[in-house]
C-alpha positions in Angstrom: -37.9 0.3 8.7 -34.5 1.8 8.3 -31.4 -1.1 7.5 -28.3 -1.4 9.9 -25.4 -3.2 9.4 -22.3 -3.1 11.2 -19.9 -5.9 10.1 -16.2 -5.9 10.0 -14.0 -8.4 8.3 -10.2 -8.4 8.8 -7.4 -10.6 7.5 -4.0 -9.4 9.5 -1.4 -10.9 11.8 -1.5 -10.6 15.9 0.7 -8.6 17.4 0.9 -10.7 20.5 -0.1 -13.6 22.4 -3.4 -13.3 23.4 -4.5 -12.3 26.7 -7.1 -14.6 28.4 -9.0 -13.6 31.1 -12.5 -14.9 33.1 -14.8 -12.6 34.4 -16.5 -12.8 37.9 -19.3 -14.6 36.0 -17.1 -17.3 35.2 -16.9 -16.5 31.0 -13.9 -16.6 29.4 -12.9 -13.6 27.2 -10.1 -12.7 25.0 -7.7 -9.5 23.9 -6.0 -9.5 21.1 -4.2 -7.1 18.4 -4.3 -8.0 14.8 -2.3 -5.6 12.3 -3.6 -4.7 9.0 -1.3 -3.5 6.1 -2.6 -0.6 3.8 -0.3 0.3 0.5 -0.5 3.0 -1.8 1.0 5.2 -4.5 1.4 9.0 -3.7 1.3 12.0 -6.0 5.6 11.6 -6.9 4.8 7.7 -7.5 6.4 6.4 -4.2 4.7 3.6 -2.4 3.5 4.3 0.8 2.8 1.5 3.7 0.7 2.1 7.0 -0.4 -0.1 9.4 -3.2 -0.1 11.4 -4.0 -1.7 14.5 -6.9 -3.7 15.1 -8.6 -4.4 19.0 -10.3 -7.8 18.9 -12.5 -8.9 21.8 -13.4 -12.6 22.0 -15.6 -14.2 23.9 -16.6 -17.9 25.8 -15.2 -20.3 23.3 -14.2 -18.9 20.5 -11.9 -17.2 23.2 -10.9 -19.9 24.3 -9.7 -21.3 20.9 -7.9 -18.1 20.1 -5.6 -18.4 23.6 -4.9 -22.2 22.8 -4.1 -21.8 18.9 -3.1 -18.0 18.5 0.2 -16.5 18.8 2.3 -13.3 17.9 2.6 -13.3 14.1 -0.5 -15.9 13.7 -2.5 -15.1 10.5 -6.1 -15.0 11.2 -9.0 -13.5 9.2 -11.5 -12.0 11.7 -15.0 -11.3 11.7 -17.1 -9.6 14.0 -18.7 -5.8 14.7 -17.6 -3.3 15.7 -18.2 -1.6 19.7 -17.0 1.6 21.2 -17.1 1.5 25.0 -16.3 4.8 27.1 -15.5 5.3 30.5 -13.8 8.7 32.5 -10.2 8.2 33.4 -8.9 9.0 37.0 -7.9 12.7 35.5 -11.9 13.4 34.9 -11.3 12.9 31.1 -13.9 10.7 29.4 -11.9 7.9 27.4 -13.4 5.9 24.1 -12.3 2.6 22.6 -13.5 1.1 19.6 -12.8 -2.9 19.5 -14.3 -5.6 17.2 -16.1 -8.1 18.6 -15.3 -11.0 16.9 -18.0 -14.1 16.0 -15.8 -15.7 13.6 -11.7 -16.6 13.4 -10.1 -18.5 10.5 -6.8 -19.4 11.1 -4.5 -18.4 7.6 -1.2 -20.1 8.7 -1.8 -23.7 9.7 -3.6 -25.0 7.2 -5.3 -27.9 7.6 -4.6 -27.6 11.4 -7.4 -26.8 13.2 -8.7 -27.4 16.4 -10.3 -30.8 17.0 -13.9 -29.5 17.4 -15.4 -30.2 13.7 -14.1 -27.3 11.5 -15.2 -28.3 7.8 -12.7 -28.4 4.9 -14.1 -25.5 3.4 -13.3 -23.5 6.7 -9.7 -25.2 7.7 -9.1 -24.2 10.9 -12.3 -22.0 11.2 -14.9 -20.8 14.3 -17.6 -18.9 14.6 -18.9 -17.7 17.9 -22.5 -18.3 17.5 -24.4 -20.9 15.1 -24.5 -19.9 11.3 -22.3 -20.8 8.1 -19.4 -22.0 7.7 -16.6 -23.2 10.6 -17.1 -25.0 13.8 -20.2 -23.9 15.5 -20.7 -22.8 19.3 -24.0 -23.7 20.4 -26.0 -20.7 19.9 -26.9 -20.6 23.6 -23.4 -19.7 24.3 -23.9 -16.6 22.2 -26.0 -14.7 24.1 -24.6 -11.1 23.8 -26.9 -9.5 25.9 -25.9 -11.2 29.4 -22.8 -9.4 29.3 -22.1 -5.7 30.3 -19.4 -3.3 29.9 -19.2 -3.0 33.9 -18.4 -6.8 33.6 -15.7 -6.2 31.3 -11.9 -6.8 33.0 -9.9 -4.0 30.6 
């Protein structure tokens, strides 16, 4: 049996508020952008700076926790995997977008602040989507990836 792992982990700062939105099944799902800084030192010893630009898709609570306690410049670390939907544009053209979807959000910037539904110390301020380690836990029945599709998706 061959391994797989996809896993993405991301500590950056949103770009802007996050978008909440509920699809015709009644879930809640969120859009966010979180920027990443990478630095380094090219051949004449100059540092170099480039940011990249993260798409983050939440869902069901954990979406809902990142539209009541997220804002633009809010330092989160993210974790999730990663998912590349396509569709064809109105010209004919078939579009891609890679987003992570995230199962886990640790807010970096309010320490000690956290949402009232039992974040431990060791995870200030932290929430998983789904129901293992660390943070506040959703209920694992809340997690069930496969009951969404991408025709359900609102973006």
């Amino acid at each position: 049996m061959a391994m797989s792992l996809n896993r993405v982990q991301l500590i950056g700062n949103l770009t802007r508020d996050p978008e909440l939105r509920q699809i015709p099944g009644g879930q809640t799902v969120a859009t966010l952008t979180v920027a990443t800084n990478f630095s380094w030192t090219d051949a004449s010893g100059n540092r170099q700076d480039k940011a990249e630009y993260h798409n983050i898709v939440a869902w069901r609570k954990l979406a809902e926790i990142c539209g009541q306690f997220l804002k633009k410049g809010s330092k989160v670390f993210i974790e999730g995997r990663l998912q590349t939907r396509d569709w064809e544009g109105e010209d004919g053209v078939k579009r891609y977008k890679t987003e992570i979807i995230a199962d886990n959000m640790i807010m970096l910037d309010r320490k000690g602040v956290g949402p009232a539904v039992g974040a431990s110390q060791e995870f200030s301020g932290g929430i998983k989507d789904g129901a293992s380690g660390g943070g506040a836990s959703v209920p694992a029945k809340e997690v069930a990836e496969d009951e969404v599709t991408i025709d359900d998706l609102p973006f």
